[in-house]
C-alpha positions in Angstrom: -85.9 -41.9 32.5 -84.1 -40.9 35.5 -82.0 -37.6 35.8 -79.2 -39.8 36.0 -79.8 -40.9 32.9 -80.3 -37.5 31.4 -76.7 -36.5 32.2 -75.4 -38.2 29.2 -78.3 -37.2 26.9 -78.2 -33.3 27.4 -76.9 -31.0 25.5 -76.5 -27.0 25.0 -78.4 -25.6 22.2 -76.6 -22.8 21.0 -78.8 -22.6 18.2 -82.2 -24.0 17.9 -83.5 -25.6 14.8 -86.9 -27.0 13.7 -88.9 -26.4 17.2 -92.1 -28.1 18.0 -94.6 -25.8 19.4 -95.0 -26.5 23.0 -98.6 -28.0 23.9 -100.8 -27.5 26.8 -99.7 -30.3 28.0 -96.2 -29.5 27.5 -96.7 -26.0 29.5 -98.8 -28.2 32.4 -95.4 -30.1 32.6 -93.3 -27.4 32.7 -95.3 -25.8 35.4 -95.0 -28.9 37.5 -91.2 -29.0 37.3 -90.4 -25.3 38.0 -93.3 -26.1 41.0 -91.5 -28.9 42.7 -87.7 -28.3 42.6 -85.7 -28.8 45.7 -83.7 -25.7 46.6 -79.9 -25.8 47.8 -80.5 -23.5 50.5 -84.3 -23.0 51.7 -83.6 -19.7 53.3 -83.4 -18.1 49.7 -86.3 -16.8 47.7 -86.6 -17.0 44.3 -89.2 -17.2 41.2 -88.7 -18.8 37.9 -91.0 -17.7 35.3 -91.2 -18.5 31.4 -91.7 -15.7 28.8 -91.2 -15.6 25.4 -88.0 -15.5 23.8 -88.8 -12.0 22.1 -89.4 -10.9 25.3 -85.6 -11.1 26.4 -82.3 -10.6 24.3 -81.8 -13.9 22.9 -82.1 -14.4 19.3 -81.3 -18.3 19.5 -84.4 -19.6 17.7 -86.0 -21.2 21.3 -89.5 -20.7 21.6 -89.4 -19.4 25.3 -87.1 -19.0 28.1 -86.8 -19.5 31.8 -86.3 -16.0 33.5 -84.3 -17.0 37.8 -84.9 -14.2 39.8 -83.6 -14.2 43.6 -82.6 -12.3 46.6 -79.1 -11.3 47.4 -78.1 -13.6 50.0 -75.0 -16.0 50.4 -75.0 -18.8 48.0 -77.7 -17.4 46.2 -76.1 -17.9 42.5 -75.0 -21.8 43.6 -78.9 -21.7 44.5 -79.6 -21.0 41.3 -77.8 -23.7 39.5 -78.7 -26.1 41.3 -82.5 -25.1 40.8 -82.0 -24.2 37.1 -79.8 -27.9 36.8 -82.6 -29.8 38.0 -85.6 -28.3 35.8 -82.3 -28.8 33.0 -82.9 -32.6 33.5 -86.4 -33.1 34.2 -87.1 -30.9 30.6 -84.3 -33.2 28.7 -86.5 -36.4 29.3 -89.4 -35.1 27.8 -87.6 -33.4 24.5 -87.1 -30.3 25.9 -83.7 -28.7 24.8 -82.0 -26.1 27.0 -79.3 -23.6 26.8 -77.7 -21.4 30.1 -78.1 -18.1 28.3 -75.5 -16.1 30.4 -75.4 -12.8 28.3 -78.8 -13.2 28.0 -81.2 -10.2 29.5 -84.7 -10.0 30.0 -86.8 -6.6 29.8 -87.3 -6.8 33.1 -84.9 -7.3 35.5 -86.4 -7.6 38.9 -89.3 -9.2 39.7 -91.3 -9.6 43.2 -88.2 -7.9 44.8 -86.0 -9.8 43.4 -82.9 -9.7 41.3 -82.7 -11.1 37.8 -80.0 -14.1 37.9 -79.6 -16.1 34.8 -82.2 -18.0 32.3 -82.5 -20.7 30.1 -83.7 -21.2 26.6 -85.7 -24.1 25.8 -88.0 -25.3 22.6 -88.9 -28.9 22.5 -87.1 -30.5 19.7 -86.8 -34.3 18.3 -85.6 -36.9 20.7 -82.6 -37.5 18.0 -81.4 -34.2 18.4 -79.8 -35.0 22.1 -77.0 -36.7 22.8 -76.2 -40.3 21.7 -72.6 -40.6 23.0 -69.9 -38.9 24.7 -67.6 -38.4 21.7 -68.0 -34.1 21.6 -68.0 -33.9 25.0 -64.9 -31.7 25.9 -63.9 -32.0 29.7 -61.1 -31.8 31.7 -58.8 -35.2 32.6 -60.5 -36.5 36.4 -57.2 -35.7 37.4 -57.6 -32.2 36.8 -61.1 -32.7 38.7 -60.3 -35.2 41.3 -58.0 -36.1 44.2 -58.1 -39.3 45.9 -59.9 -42.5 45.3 -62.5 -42.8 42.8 -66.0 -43.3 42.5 -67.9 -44.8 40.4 -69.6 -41.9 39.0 -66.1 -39.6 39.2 -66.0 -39.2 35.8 -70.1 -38.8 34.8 -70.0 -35.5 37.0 -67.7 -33.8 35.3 -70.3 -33.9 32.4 -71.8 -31.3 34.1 -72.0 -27.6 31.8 -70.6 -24.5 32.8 -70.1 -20.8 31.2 -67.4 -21.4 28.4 -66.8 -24.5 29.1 -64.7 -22.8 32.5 -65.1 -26.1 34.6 -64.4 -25.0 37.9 -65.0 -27.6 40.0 -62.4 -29.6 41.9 -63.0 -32.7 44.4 -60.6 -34.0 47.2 -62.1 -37.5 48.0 -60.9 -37.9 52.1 -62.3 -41.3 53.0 -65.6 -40.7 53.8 -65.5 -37.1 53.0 -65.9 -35.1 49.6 -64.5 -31.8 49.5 -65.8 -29.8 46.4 -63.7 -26.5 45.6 -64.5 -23.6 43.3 -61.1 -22.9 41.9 -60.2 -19.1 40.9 -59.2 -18.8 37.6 -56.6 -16.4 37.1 -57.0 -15.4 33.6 -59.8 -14.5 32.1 -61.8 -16.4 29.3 -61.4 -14.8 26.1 -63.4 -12.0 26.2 -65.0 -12.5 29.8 -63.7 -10.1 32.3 -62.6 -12.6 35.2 -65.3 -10.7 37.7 -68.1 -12.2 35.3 -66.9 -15.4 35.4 -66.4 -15.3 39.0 -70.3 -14.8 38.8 -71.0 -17.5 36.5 -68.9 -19.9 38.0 -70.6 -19.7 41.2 -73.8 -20.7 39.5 -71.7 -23.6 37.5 -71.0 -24.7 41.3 -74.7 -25.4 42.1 -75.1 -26.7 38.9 -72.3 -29.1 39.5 -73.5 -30.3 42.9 -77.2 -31.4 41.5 -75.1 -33.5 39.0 -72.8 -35.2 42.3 -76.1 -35.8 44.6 -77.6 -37.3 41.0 -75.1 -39.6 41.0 -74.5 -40.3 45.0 -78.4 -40.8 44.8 -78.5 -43.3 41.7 -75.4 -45.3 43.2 -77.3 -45.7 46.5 -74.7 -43.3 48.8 -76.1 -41.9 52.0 -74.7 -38.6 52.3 -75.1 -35.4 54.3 -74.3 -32.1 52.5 -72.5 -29.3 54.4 -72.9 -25.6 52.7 -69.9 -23.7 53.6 -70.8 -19.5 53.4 -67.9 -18.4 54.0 -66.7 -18.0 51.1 -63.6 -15.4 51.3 -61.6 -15.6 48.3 -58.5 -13.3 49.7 -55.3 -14.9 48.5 -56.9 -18.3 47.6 -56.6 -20.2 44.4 -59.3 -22.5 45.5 -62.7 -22.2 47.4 -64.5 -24.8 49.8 -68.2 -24.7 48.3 -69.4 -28.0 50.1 -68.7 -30.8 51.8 -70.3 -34.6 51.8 -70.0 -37.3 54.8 -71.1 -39.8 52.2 -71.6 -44.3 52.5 -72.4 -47.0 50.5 -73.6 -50.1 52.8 -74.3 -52.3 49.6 
């Protein structure tokens, strides 16, 4: 199954239940994932490595977890996302349940010179255990998401998870351009000071633009993305993260 396809079937484990031991095979696969993602930006370096769950803070029942180191460079949390989104997918086709672990924290938190990020918990599960329809899904009205005209996939992508649920995304459709804004939340989220959301929601941005080039890619756009780093948040409610000269010839 494509990652398209997987958008609908994912789900966060907040608790896992009744996990298959991973197989050889299964850790030859996971290897092979982590091995080929595409970066956002190539310019930033990074590892991803899997440990044991009892190796790291988590207490969720998975049987390992995926550790994102990186260096401290512009856009180095959207990296992330966007990294961690796609080995998200790819381990959802083959039974692989996932959970962004945000207060999550490893024993050791650098690696190779670089900064611990984030991780995910996995542990393979049965297939009836994902998704089978959008019914719990809780997600913003597209027109809390969206400006302009539709797409067809407008309101797949906001399927996409973020930390409590924060949503930050927000997508100006100019003709042939999309504009996609982090907004600034001005509150915090329950107990999450708004400086660690800030954090988080950067990473929900990368996460968020693998799910929109799934989509441009599965509906046959041509597209070229434009990373914007500068990313000054003085007085703003909203923050340019990217932009896509995007067409359809079919």
């Amino acid at each position: 199954m494509s990652n398209y396809q997987q958008i609908f079937r994912r789900k966060s484990f907040h608790r896992f239940k009744e996990t298959i031991p991973l197989t050889n095979k299964d850790f030859e696969l996971i290897n092979h994932i982590i091995n080929n993602v595409t970066p956002l930006d190539n310019n930033i370096r990074f590892k991803t490595i899997l440990v044991k769950e009892n190796k790291t803070s988590c207490r969720l029942g998975a049987e390992y977890c995926l550790l994102f180191y990186s260096e401290i460079k512009d856009l180095y949390l959207e990296n992330i996302g966007y990294i961690g989104e796609q080995i998200d997918l790819a381990l959802t086709s083959y039974n692989i349940g996932t959970l962004w672990c945000g207060l999550g924290k490893p024993k050791e938190t650098s690696y190779d010179g670089l900064d611990y990020v984030i991780m995910i918990c996995i542990g393979k599960v049965e297939a009836s255990s994902f998704r089978e329809n959008l019914i719990s899904f809780k997600r913003k009205s597209i027109n809390k998401t969206w400006k302009g005209k539709l797409l067809p996939f407008s309101k797949d992508v906001i399927l996409a998870p973020s930390a409590v649920n924060s949503q930050p995304w927000f997508v100006e459709n100019n003709h042939s351009e999309l504009l996609v804004y982090r907004k600034l939340s001005a509150a915090k989220f329950g107990i999450v000071p708004l400086k660690v959301m800030h954090y988080y929601n950067k990473i929900d941005m990368g996460i968020y633009l693998l799910f929109l080039e799934t989509c441009l890619n599965h509906f046959n756009y041509e597209y070229e993305r434009i990373l914007n780093k500068n990313q000054n948040s003085s007085k703003k409610t909203k923050i340019l993260v990217s932009k896509y000269v995007y067409s359809n010839n079919l």
